[in-house]
C-alpha positions in Angstrom: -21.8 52.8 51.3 -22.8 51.5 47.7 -19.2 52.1 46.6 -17.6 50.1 49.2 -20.2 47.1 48.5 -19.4 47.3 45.1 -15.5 47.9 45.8 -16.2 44.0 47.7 -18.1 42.7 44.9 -15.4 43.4 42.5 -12.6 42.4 44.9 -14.7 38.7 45.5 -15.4 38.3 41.6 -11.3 39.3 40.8 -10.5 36.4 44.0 -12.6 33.7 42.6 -11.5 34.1 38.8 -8.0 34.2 40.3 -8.7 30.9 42.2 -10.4 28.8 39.5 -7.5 30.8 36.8 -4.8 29.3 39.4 -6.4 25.8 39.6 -6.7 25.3 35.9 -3.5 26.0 35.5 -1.9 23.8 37.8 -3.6 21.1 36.4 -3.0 21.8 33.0 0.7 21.6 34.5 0.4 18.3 36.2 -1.2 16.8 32.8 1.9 18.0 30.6 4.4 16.5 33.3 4.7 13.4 31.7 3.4 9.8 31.7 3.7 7.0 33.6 2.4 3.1 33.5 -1.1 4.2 35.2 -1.6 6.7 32.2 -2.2 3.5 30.1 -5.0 1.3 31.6 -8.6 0.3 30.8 -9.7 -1.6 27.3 -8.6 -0.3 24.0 -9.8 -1.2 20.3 -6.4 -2.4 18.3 -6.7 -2.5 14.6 -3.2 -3.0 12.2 -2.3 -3.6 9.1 1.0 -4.4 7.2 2.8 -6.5 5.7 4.5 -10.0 6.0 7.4 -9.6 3.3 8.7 -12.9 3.2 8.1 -16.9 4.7 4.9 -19.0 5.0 2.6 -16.2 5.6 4.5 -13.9 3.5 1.8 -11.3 2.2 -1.0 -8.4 3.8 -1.9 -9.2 7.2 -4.6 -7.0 9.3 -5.5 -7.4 12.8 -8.3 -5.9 15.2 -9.4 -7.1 18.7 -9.3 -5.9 22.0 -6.3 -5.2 25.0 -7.0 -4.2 28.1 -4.3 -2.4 29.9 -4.1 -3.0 33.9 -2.4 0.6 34.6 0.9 -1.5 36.3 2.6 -2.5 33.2 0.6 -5.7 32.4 -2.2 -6.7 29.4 -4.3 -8.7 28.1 -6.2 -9.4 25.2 -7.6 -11.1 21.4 -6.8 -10.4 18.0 -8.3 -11.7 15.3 -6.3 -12.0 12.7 -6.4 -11.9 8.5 -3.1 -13.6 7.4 -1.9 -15.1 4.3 -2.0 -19.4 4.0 -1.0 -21.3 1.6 -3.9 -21.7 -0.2 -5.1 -17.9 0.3 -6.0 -15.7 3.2 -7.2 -17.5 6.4 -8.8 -16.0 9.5 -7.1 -16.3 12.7 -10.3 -15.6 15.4 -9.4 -14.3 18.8 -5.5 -15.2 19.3 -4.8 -14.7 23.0 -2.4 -12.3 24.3 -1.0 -11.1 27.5 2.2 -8.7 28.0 4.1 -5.8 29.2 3.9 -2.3 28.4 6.0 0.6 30.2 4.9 4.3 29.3 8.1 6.2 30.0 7.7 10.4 30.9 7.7 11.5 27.6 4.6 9.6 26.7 6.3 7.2 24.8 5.3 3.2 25.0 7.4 0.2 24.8 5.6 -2.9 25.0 5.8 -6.9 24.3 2.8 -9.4 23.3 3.0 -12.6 23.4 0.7 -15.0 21.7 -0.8 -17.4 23.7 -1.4 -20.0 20.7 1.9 -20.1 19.2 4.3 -19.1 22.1 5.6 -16.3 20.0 6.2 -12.4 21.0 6.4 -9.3 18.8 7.8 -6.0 20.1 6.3 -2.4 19.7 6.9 1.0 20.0 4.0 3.4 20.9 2.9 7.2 21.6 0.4 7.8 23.7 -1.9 10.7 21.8 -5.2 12.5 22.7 -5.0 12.0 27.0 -4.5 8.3 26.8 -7.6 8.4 24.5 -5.4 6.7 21.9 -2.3 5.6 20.9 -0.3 4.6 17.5 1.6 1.7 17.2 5.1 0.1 15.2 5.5 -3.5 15.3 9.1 -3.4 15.8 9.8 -6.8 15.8 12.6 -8.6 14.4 12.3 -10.2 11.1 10.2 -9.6 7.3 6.9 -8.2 9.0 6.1 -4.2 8.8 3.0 -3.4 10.6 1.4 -0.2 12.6 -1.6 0.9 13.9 -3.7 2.0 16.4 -5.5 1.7 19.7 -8.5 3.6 21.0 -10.5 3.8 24.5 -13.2 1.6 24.1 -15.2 3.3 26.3 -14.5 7.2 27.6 -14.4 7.7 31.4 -13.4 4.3 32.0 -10.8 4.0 34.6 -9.3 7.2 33.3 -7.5 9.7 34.9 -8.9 12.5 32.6 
């Protein structure tokens, strides 16, 4: 009798390991499928630097604010900005942005800002790192500016999927 309860034992303890094994799995599985728009959403701290290499404002330039990303393809945000003037460096507080971002499968971003001061856009390419927890940036843009950087969850757990 005590070898068939612990015959059950074992063969419950081997079932529920093979269970919880199983479900890990599959989600690790889902997780490495890919990425889509809804990967991307919830605020994210931006900071950039670079380079404007020629024009007006032709000099370093650095940039940090806040984007929040809506999970469908659309954001928002501010950036305050540290740009070169003609009489030195001026501060640029809280530029408004809004744009569009798609996240293809591979995890890779393509996105478009546009400044709500100045009516102009900039183009970037992205990669999604870390489960959405961050994600680099390359201003890709057109013309004599060279910038990258960053963005990071401002808050974990918030509207993630994680």
């Amino acid at each position: 009798m005590k070898r068939m309860i612990a015959s059950i034992t074992l063969l419950t303890i081997s079932v529920a390991v093979l269970i919880v094994l199983g479900t890990a799995r599959k989600a690790t599985a889902e997780r490495q499928s890919g990425c889509s728009n809804a990967t991307l959403r919830g605020s994210y701290g931006i900071h950039a630097t670079g380079a404007a290499l020629s024009g007006p404002l032709a000099g370093p330039v650095a940039f940090v604010g806040l984007f929040t990303f809506d999970g469908r393809g659309q954001l928002a945000g501010n950036l305050t900005q540290r740009v070169n003037g003609a009489s030195g460096p001026i501060t640029l507080f809280k530029v408004p942005y809004t744009g569009t971002y798609t996240l293809n499968a591979d995890c890779t971003v393509e996105d478009t800002w546009f400044n709500l001061s100045n009516g102009t856009s900039s183009t970037h390419e992205s990669v999604i790192v870390d489960n959405a927890r961050k994600y680099v940036i390359l201003n890709t843009t057109t013309g004599p500016t060279v910038v990258s950087g960053e963005g990071t969850k401002q808050f974990t757990g918030e509207n993630d999927q994680n």
